[in-house]
C-alpha positions as CSV (number, residue, x, y, z in Angstrom):
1,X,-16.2,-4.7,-26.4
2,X,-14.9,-2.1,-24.1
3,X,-17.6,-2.3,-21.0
4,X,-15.8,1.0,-19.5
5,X,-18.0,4.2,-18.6
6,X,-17.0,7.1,-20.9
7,X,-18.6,10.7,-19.6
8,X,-18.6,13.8,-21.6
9,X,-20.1,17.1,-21.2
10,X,-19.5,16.7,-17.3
11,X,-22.8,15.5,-16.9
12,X,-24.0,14.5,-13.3
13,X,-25.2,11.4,-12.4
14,X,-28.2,10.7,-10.9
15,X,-28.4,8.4,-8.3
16,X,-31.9,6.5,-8.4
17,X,-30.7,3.9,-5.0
18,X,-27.9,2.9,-2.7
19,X,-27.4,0.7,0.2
20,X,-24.9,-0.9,2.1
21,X,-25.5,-5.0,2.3
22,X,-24.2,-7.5,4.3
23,X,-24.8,-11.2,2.9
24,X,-27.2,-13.1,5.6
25,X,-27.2,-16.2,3.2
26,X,-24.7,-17.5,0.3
27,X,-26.3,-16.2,-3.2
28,X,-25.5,-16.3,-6.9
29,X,-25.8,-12.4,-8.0
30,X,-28.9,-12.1,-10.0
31,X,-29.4,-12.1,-14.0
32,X,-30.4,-9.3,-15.1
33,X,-29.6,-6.0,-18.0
34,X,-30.7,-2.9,-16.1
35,X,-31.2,0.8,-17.7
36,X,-28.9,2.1,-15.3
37,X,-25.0,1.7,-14.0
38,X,-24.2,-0.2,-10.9
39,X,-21.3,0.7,-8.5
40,X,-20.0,-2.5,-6.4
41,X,-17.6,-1.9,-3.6
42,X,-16.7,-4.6,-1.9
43,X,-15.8,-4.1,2.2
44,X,-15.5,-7.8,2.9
45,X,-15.7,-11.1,1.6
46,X,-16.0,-11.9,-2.4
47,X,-18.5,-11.1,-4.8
48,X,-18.7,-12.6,-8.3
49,X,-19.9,-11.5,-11.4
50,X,-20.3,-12.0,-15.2
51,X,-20.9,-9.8,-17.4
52,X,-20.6,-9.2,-21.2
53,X,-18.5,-12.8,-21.1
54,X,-16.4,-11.2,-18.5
55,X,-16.0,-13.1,-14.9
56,X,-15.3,-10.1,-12.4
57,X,-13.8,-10.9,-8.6
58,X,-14.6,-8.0,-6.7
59,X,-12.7,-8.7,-3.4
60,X,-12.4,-6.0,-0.1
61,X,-11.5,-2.2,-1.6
62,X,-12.0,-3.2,-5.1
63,X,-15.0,-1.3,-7.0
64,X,-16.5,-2.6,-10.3
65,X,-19.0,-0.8,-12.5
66,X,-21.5,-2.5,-14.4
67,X,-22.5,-0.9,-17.7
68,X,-26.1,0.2,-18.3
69,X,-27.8,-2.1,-21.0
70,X,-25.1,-4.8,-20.4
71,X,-26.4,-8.0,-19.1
72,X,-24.4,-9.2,-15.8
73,X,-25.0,-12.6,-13.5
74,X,-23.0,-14.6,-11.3
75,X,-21.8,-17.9,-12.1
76,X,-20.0,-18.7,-8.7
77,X,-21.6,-18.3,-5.1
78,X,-20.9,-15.2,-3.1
79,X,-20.3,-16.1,0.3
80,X,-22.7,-15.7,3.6
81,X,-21.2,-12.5,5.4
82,X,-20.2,-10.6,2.1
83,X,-20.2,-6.8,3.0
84,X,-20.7,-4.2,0.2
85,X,-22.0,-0.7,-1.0
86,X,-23.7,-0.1,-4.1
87,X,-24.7,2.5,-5.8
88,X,-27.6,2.5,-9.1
89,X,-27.3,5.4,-10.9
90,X,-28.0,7.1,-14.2
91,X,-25.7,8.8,-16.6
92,X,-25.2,10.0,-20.0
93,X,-22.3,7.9,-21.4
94,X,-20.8,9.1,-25.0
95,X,-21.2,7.3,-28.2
96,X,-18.6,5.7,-30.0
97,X,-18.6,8.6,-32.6
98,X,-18.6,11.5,-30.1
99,X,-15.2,13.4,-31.0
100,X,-15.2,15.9,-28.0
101,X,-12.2,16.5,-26.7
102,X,-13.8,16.6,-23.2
103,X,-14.3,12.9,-21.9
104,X,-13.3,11.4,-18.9
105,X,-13.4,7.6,-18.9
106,X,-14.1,5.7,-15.8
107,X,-11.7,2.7,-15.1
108,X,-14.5,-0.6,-15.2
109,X,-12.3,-2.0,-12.1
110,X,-10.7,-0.2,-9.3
111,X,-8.2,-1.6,-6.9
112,X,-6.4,-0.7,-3.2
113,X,-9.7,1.4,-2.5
114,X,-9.7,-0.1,1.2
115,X,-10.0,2.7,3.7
116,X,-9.4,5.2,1.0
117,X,-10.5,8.5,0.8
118,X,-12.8,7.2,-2.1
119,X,-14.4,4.5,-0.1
120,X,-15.2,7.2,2.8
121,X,-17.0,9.0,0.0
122,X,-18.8,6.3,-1.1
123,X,-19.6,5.5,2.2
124,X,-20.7,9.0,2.9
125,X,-22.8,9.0,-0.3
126,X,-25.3,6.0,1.2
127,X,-25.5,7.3,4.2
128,X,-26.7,10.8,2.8
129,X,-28.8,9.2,0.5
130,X,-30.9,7.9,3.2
131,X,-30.8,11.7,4.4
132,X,-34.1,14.1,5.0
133,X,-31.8,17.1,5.1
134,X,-32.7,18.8,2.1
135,X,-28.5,20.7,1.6
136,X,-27.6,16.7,2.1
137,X,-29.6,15.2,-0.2
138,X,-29.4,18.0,-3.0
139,X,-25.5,16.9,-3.0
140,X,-25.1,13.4,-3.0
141,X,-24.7,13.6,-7.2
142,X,-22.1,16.1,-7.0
143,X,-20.4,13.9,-4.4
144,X,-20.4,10.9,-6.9
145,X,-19.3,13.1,-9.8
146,X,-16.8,14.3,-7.4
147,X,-15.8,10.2,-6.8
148,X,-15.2,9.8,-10.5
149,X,-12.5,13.2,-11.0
150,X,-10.3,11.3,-8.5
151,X,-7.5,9.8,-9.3
């Protein structure tokens, strides 16, 4: 099964939380099938995950999604000192069946994102999150949409 996010009717996502982590302890990722999609970008160290039967190794400027509804865990230990943004957020994905001609899918994996114009967005995107500037917060969807229509 193809575990990659497949957007149509240009849609905005929704971001429900974000943060920006840095590991204080080694840690096995948790195991768990969320309702929404996960965004991992890792800024240093290595984090691992499983998910659908897939092992993932998301190392410094590589991004991973995780699929809504798809059950993800880690199997190895990600190390103490890991650094990493994440982003949860909702999104209308099509079905299998949809024939419009307007879809955009979203690679699953990303790579050479390190100090990128797409990790500064990402990076902006937390940070605004955490904003009480109305303008600010009102964007920070459009900014991920924006993240996604980059190639």
């Amino acid at each position: 099964m193809d575990n990659s996010l497949v957007l149509t009717n240009f849609q905005l996502p929704r971001i429900i939380e974000s943060g920006y982590y840095t590991a204080s302890n080694p840690f096995f990722h948790a195991n768990r099938t969320l309702s929404f999609h996960v965004l991992i970008l890792v800024v240093e160290g290595v984090i691992y995950v499983t998910e659908d039967g897939t092992d993932y190794e998301i190392r410094p400027g590589q991004l991973l999604f995780l699929k809504a509804g798809v059950n993800h865990f880690g199997k190895m230990e990600i190390p103490k000192k890991t650094k990493w943004y994440f982003l949860h957020f909702f999104m209308e994905q099509s079905q299998e069946n949809d024939k419009s001609k307007y879809k955009r899918i979203i690679p699953k994996y990303l790579c050479d994102l390190k100090d990128s114009d797409i990790e500064k967005d990402i990076a902006q995107i937390v940070n605004d999150f955490y904003s009480l500037d109305f303008d600010v917060h009102w964007n920070i969807n459009i900014n991920l949409y924006n993240v996604f229509t980059k190639k």
